[in-house]
C-alpha positions in Angstrom: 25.0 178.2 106.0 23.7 176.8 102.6 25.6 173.8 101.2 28.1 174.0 104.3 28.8 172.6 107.3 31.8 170.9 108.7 32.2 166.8 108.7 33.0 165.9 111.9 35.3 162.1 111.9 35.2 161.0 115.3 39.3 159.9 116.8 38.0 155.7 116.1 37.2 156.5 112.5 40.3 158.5 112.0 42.3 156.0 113.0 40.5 152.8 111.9 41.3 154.7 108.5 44.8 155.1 108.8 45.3 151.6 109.9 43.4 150.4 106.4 45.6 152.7 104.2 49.0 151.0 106.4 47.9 147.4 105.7 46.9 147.9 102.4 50.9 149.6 101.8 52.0 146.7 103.1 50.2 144.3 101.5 51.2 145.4 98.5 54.8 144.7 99.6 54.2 141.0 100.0 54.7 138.5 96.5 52.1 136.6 95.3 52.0 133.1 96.0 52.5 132.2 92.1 55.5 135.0 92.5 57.0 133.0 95.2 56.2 129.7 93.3 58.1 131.1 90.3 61.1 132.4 92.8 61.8 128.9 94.2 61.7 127.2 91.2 64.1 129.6 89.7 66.3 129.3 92.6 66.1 125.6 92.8 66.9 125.1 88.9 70.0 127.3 89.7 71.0 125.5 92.3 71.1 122.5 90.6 72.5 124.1 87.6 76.2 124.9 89.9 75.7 121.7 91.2 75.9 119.9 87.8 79.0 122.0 87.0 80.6 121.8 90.2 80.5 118.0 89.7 81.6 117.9 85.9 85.7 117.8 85.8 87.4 119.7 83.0 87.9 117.8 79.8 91.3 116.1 80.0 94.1 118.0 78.2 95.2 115.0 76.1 99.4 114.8 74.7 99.7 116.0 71.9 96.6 118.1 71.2 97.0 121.3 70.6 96.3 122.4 74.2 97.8 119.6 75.8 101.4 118.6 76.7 103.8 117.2 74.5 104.4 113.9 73.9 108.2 113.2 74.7 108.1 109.7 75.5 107.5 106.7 73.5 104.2 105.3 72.9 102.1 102.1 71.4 98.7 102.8 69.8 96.2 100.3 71.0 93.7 98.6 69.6 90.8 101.2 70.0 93.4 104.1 68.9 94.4 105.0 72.8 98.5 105.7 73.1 100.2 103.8 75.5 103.4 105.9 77.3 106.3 103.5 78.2 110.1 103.4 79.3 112.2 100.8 78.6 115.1 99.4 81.0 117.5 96.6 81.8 118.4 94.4 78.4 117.4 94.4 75.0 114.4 92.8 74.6 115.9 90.7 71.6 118.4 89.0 73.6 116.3 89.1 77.1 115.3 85.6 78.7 112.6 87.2 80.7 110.4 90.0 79.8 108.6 92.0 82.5 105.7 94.5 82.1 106.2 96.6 85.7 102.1 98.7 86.2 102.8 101.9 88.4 100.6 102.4 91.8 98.2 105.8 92.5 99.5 109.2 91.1 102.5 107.3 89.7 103.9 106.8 86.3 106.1 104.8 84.0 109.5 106.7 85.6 108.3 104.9 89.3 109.2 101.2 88.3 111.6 100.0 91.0 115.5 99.8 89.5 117.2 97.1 89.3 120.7 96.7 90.9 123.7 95.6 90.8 123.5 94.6 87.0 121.1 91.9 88.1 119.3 92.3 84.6 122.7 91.6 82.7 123.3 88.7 85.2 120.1 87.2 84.4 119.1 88.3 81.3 116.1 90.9 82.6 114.4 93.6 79.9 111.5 95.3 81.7 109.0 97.5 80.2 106.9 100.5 82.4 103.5 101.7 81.2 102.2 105.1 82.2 98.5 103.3 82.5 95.4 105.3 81.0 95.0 108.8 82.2 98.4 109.1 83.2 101.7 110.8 82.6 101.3 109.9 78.5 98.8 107.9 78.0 96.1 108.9 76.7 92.7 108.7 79.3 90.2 105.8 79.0 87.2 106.7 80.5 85.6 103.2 79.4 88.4 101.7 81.8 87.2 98.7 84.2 89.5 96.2 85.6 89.0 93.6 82.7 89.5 96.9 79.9 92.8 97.4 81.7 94.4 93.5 81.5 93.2 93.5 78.0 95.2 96.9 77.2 98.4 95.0 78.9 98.2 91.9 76.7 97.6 94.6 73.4 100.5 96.3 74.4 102.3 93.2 75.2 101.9 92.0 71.2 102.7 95.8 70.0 105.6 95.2 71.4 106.2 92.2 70.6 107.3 90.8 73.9 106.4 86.7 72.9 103.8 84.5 73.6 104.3 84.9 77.3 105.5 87.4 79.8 105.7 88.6 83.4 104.1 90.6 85.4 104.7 93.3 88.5 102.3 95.5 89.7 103.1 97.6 92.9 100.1 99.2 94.8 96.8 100.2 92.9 98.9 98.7 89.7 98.7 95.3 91.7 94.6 95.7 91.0 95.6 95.2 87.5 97.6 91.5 88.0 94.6 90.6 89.5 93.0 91.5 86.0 95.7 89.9 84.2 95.1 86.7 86.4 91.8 86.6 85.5 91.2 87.8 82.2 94.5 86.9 80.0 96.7 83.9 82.4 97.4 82.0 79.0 100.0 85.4 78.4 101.8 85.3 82.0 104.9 83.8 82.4 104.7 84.4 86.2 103.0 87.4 88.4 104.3 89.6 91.5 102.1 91.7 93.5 103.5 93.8 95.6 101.1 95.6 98.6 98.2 95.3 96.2 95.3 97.8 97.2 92.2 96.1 97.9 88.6 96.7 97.6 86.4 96.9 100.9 83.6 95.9 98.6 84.9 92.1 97.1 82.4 90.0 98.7 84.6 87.3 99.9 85.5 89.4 102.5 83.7 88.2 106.0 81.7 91.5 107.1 83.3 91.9 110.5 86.3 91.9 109.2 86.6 94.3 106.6 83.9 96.8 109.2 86.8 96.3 111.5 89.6 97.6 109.4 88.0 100.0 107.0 87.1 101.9 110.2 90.7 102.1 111.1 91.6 104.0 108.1 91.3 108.1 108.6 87.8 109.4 108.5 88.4 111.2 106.0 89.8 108.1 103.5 86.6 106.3 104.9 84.4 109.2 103.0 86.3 109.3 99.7 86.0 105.9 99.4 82.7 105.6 100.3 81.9 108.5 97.8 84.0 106.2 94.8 82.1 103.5 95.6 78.3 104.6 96.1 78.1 108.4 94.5 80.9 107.8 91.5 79.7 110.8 89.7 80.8 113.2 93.1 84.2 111.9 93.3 85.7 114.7 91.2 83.8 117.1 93.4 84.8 115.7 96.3 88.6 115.4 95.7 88.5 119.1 94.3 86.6 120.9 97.2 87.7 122.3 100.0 84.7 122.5 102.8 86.0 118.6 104.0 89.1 116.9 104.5 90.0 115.4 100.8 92.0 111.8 100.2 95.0 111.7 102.5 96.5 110.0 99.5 95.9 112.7 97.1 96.7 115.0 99.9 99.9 113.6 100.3 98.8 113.1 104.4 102.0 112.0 106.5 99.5 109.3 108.1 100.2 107.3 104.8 103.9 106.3 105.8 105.1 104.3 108.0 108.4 104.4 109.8 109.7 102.2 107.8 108.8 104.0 104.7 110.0 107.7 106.3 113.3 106.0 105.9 112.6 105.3 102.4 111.2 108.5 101.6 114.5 110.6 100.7 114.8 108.1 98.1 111.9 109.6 96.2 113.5 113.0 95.8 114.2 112.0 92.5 110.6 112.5 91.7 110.5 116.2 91.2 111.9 115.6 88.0 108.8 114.5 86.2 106.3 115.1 89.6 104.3 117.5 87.0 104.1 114.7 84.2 101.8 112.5 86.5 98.7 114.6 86.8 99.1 116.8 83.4 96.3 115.1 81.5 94.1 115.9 84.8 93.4 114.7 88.0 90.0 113.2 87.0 91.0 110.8 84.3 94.1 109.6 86.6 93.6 109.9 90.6 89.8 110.0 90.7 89.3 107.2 88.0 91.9 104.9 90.0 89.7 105.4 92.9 86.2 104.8 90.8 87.5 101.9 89.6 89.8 100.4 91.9 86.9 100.8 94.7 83.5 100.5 92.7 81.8 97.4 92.0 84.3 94.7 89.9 83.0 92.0 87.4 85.0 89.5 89.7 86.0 88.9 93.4 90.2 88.2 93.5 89.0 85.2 96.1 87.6 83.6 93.5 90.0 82.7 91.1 91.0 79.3 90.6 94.6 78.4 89.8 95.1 79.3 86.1 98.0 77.8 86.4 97.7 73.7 87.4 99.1 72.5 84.1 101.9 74.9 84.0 103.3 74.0 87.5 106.5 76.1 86.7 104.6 78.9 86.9 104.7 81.0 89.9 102.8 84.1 91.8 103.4 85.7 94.1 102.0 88.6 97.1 104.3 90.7 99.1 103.2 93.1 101.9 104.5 94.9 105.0 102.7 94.2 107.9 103.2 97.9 108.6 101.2 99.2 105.7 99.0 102.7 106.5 97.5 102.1 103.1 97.0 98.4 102.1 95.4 96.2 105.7 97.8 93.4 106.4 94.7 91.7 108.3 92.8 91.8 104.8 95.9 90.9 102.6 96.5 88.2 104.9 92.5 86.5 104.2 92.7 86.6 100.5 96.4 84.3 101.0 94.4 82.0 102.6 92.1 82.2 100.3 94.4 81.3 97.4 97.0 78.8 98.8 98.0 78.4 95.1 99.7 82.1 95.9 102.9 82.7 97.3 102.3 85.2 100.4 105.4 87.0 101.5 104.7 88.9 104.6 107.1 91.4 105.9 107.8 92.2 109.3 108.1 96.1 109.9 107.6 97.3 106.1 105.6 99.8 104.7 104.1 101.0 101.7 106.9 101.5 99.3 109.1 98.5 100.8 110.3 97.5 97.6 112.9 100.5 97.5 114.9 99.1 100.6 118.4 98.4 99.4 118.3 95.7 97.0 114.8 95.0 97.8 113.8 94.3 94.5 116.0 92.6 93.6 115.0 89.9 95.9 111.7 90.3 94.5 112.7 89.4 90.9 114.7 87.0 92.0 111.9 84.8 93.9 110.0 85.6 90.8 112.3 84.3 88.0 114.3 82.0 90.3 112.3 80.5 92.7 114.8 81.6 95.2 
């Protein structure tokens, strides 16, 4: 027939064809390279957009702004306009023969100075002073604070309040960081200086390498990593404290590992606590807890072991260590070197205690007395 005839497609063609049209459908499915380019980099500036805001803390909620607490206690202003909270206790300061500036441990504040008893501070003429240091309770945060910034703030505060040309010192826990800025920075103020447990830093050089290895490795793992993070990664410290894939500070956790038996027993003493518990962190966690840790652990301008007596021309002039040699927080073993190290320091070593020794019956007491006394 004209113009007709049938096209015959052989069964290969057919389905050589159909397999073209298939790959080219699915080819078509497939990005780009430069769309896959694109995608990554999208996803990777994402990524580290959450993880720049994961590791930011919230802005402190200062006392006395308007979205911040209120300020109920009473306060100095220092010299670069920070407030500095502070209770009062024992005799007036006007008729006091010793003066006493008593620096709270971690997560602490002004209310945790140790009492005195038995009207030992009208017996010998004791007025003690407690700061809320910066960041907590009432103070307002410094987050320019290093260990030298902080002994400077006490000796400000110290002429604010007019305590006199010279005054004393206790400083329980991470507070006892801060003596050993005092000692360093401003000894021509101090009267006299008690340490009590002091926390130390794995990182002072003058410790000898086997020993520190040896006992930072018998803290918990998970201590081991949040100070490591404080130490080398400063900016993840917030991050690491606040999330909840691994096993935080057992300080900030509040771990029973922390207490001795010793300090169990002391334990129902700090019932009292809940009172003001909520005052401690209510400026944030960051500018209190995780800038304790920063600084307490990072790199210092000065190594404790190196301090010469400050002291050789006022002879009356005392200082003194005290620690339990059943401390979960603060290594004995460690405590034990820097004494050594400083034979012009008192070192009172305490068979059995803990951590929070000093609020044994009439435990302080004792303490003060050594101090002021020499007993």
């Amino acid at each position: 027939m004209a113009g007709g005839g049938i096209r015959r497609i052989s069964a290969a063609s057919a389905r050589a064809h159909t397999r073209k049209h298939k790959k080219s459908a699915f080819s078509s499915l497939i990005p780009s390279p430069g769309l896959i380019k694109k995608f990554l980099l999208v996803s990777s500036i994402g990524l580290l957009a959450w993880a720049y805001q994961a590791c930011q803390p919230p802005p402190s909620k200062l006392c006395g702004s308007s979205d911040g607490p209120q300020v109920t206690a009473a306060r100095i202003k220092l010299r670069d306009g920070r407030h500095l909270a502070y209770k009062e206790s024992g005799i007036s300061k006007e008729k006091a023969k010793y003066k006493i500036v008593f620096i709270h441990g971690f997560d602490s504040c002004r209310y945790d100075s140790f009492p005195i008893q038995m009207g030992l501070d009208e017996e010998l003429g004791i007025y003690m002073v407690a700061i809320d240091r910066p960041g907590y309770g009432e103070s307002d945060p410094d987050p320019k604070r290093t260990e030298k910034s902080l002994a400077l703030d006490i000796e400000d505060f110290a002429d604010k309040l007019k305590l006199g040309a010279t005054f004393y010192v206790i400083g329980h826990s991470m507070g006892g960081q801060i003596v050993w800025g005092c000692l360093k920075y401003i000894p021509h103020r101090l009267a006299g200086a008690t340490l009590l447990a002091p926390v130390i830093n794995y990182w002072w050089p003058g410790f000898p390498t086997e020993l520190v290895k040896n006992c930072y490795e018998k803290q918990l793992v998970q201590d081991q990593w949040a100070l490591r993070v404080a130490h080398h990664l400063p900016w993840l410290t917030y991050w690491w404290n606040s999330q909840t894939w691994f096993p935080r500070s057992s300080v900030i956790a509040g771990h029973p590992a922390c207490f001795s038996p010793a300090d169990m027993e002391i334990v129902p003493k700090l019932s009292g606590r809940e009172r003001y518990a909520a005052q401690i962190r209510q400026q944030g966690e960051y500018e209190s807890l995780h800038r304790d840790m920063i600084v307490g652990f990072g790199k210092w301008e000065f190594d404790p072991m190196d301090i010469t007596n400050p002291f050789l021309k006022r002879k009356e002039i005392s200082v003194h260590i005290w620690q339990g040699d059943d401390d979960r927080l603060v290594n004995v073993h460690l405590q034990h070197y820097i004494a050594q190290k400083l034979p012009w320091i008192q070192y009172h070593e305490l068979p059995g205690a803990g951590h929070i020794f000093p609020l044994a019956d009439v435990m302080f007491n004792t303490i003060l007395k050594t101090q002021l006394l020499g007993n």
